[in-house]
C-alpha positions in Angstrom: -27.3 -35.1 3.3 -25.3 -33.4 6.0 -26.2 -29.1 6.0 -22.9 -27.1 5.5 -21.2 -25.8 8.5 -20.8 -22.4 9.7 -18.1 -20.5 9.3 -17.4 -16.8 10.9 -14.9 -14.2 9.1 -13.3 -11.3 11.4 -13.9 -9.0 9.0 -16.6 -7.7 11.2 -14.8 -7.2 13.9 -12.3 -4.5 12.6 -12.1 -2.2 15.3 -11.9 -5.1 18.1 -9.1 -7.3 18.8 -8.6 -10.4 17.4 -8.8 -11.5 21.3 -12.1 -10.6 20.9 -13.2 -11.7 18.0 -12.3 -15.2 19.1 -14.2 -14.8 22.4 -17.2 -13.3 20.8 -17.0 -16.6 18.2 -16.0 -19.1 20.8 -19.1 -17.9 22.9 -22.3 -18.0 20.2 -21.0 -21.9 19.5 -18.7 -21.1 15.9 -16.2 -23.8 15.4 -15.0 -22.7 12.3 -13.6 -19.3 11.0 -12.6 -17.8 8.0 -9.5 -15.5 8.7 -9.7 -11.9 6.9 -5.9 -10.4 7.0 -6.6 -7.1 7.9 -3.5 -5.8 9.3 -5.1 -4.9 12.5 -5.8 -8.5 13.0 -2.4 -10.1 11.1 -0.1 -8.2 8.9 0.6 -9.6 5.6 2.4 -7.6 3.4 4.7 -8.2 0.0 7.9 -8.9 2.6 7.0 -10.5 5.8 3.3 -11.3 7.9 2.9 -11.3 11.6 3.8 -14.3 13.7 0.6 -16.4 13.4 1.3 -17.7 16.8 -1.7 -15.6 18.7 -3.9 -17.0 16.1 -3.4 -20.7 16.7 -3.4 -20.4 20.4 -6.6 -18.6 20.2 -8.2 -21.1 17.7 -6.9 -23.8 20.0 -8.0 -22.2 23.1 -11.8 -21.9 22.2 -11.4 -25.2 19.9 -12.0 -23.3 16.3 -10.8 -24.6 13.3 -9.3 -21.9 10.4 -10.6 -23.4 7.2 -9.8 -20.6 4.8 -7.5 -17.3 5.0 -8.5 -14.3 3.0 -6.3 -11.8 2.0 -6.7 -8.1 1.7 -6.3 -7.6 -2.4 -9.6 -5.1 -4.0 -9.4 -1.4 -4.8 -8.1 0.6 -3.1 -5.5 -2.4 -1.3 -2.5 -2.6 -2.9 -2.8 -5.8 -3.9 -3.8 -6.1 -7.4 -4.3 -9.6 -8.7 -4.3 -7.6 -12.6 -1.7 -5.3 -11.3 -0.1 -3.5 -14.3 4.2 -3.6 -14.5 6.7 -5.7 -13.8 7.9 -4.6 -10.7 4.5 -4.4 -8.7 3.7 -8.2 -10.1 6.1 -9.2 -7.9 4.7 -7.5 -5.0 1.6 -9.2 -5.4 3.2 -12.8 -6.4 5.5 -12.6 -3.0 2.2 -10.9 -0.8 0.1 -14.2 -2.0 2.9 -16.2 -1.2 2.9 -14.7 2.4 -0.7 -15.3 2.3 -0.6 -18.9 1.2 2.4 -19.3 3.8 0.1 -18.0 6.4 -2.7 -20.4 5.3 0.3 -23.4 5.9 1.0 -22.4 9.3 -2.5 -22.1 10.8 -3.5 -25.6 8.8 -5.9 -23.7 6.8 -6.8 -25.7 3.5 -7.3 -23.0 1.6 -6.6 -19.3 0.5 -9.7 -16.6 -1.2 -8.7 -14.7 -4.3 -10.6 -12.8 -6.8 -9.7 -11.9 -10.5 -8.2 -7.9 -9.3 -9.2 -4.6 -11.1 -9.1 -3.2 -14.3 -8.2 0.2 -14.8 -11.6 1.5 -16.6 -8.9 3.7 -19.4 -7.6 0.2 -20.3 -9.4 -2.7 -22.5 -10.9 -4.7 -20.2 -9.1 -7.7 -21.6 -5.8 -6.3 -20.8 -6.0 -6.9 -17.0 -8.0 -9.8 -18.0 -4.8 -11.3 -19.3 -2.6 -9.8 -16.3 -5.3 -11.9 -13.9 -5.0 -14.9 -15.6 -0.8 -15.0 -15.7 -0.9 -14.1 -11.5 -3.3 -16.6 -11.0 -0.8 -18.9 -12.5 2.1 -18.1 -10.3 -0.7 -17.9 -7.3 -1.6 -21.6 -8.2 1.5 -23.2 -9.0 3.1 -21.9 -5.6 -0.1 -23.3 -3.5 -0.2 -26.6 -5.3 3.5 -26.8 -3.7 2.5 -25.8 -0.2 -0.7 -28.3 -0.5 -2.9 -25.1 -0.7 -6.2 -24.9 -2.5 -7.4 -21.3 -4.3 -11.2 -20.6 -4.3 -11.6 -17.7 -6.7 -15.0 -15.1 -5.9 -16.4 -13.0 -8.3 -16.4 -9.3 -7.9 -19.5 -6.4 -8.2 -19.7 -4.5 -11.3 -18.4 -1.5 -9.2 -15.4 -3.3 -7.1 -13.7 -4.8 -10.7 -15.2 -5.2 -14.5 -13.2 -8.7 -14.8 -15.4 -11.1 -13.1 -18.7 -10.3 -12.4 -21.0 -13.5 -13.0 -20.7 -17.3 -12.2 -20.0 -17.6 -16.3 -16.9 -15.2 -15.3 -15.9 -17.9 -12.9 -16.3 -20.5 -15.4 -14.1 -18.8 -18.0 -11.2 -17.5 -15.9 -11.0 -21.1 -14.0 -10.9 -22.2 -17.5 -8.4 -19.9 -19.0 -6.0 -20.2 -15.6 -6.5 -23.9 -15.9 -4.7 -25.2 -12.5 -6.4 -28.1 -10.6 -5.9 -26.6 -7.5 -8.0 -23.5 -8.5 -11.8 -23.3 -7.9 -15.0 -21.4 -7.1 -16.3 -19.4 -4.1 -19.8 -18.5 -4.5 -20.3 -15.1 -2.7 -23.8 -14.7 -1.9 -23.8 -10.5 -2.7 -22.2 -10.6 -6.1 -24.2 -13.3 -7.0 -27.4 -11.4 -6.0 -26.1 -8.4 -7.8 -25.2 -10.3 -11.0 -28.8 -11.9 -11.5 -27.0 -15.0 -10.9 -28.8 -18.2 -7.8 -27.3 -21.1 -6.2 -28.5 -23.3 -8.3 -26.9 -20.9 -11.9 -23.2 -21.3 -9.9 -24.1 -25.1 -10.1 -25.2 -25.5 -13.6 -22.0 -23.8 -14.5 -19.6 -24.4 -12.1 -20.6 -27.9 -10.6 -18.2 -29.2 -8.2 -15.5 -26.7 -8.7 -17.6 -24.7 -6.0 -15.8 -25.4 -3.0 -16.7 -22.3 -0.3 -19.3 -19.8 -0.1 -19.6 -16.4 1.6 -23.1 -17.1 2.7 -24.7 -13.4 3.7 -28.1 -12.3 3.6 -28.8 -9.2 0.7 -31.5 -6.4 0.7 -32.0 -2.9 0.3 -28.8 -2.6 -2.0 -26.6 -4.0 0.6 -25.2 -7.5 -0.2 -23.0 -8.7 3.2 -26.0 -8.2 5.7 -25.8 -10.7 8.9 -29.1 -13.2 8.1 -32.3 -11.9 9.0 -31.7 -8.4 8.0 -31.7 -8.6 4.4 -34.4 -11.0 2.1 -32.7 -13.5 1.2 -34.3 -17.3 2.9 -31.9 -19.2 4.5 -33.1 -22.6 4.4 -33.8 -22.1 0.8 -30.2 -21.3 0.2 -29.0 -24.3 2.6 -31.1 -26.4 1.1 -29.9 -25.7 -2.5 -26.8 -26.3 -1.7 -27.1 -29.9 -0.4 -29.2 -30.2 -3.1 -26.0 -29.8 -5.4 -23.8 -32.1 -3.1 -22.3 -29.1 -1.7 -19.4 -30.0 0.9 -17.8 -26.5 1.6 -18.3 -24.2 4.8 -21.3 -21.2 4.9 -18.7 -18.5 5.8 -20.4 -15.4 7.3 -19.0 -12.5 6.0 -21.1 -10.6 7.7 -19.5 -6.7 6.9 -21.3 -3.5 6.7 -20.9 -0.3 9.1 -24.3 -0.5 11.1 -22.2 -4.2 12.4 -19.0 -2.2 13.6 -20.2 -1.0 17.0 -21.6 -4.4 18.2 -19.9 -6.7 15.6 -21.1 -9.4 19.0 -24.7 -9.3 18.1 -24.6 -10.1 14.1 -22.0 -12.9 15.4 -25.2 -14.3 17.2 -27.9 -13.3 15.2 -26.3 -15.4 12.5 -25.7 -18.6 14.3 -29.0 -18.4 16.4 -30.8 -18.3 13.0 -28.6 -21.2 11.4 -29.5 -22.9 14.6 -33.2 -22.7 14.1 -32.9 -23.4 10.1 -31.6 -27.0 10.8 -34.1 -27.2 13.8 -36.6 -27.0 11.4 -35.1 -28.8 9.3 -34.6 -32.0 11.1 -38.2 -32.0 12.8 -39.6 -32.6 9.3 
């Protein structure tokens, strides 16, 4: 059973170029990335994005493929997923259709989107509501521009909405769009009590991507080998479970910021020697 590939996010990168990001990915061997739309990377807002033409020049120029875009959208973004009022629901429905047209244009199979925010003076099931109805319109605008959703869950402190994989279950339920399905990210699982092999039990092959970071010392997007986490135990979970999706690095957390280069390699190298070991058995 093959081991997921590698993907790299440039969320890391956020006070380099996106020049450089791509060089620095190019270089340590990444073929795939995961596009974060901070604006000083691309601009997406609720009435236009940047051209995207940089983007696939630089992804063809050091031969990376984009397989997923994610979009700026948790406290305190503007874009709300459970935003309250009719006027700033269609901000967010036009800013994920931006997003999603973004994802068209660079070939990218895929957008990331979580449930949004509550606010904590409201009943929780309120925005719960509000989520599922923009998920929706999300949904139904990808499935015509051939795009798959991967929904994440949040931590109890970034939104009280979804917070465990039987979150994911329920709101994939109650949204009820083929074209919507799971991201397992590695730090709210850990926070959450939830494993690998809990998101399977639950979610089965709904789980289509996975932001695959190491956790420790109550920081949950470490670059692998600084947190506790076991790498080839969580690689080899996920084949166990006929897993198919990309291991995107989203590697973020301020001790990175300086040298985003040398997580970037730290991650790969360690992947490298994972499947090393792997294969000599």
């Amino acid at each position: 059973m093959a081991v997921p590939e590698l993907s790299l996010m440039n969320i890391n990168h956020r006070y380099y170029s996106i020049e450089t990001f791509f060089k620095a990915a190019g270089e340590a061997g990444y073929r795939n990335i995961e596009l974060w739309t901070g604006s000083m990377h691309l601009y997406v807002d609720c009435h236009e994005h940047d051209s995207v033409d940089k983007i696939r020049d630089l992804a063809a120029q050091y031969g990376i493929k984009i397989v997923c875009v994610c979009p700026e959208q948790n406290n305190p973004k503007p874009w709300n997923v459970a935003v309250r009022g009719e006027a700033g629901q269609k901000r967010i429905l036009s800013y994920f259709k931006n997003v999603i047209d973004v994802a068209v244009e660079l070939g990218a199979p895929q957008i990331l989107v979580t449930s949004g925010w509550a606010y904590l003076d409201e009943p929780a099931e309120d925005a719960w509501a509000r989520s599922v109805a923009m998920l929706h319109s999300v949904c139904d605008y990808a499935d015509t521009r051939g795009i798959r959703v991967a929904l994440e869950a949040l931590q109890p402190s970034e939104s009280v909405l979804v917070n465990t994989a039987q979150d994911v279950a329920r709101i994939l339920e109650a949204v009820d769009r083929p074209n919507l399905k799971a991201c397992i990210d590695f730090g709210a699982m850990e926070v959450a009590g939830d494993t690998i092999d809990g998101y399977f039990e639950v979610l089965g092959d709904k789980i289509v991507h996975t932001h695959f970071v190491d956790v420790g010392g109550g920081t949950t997007h470490l670059a692998w080998g600084d947190g506790e986490r076991d790498m080839r135990a969580d690689l080899e979970a996920l084949m166990r479970h006929g897993y198919t999706g990309y291991a995107s690095a989203e590697t973020c957390d301020g001790r990175y910021y300086q040298d985003p280069s040398k997580a970037t390699t730290q991650v790969i190298d360690m992947y490298r020697r994972v499947i090393a070991e792997m294969e000599a058995e």
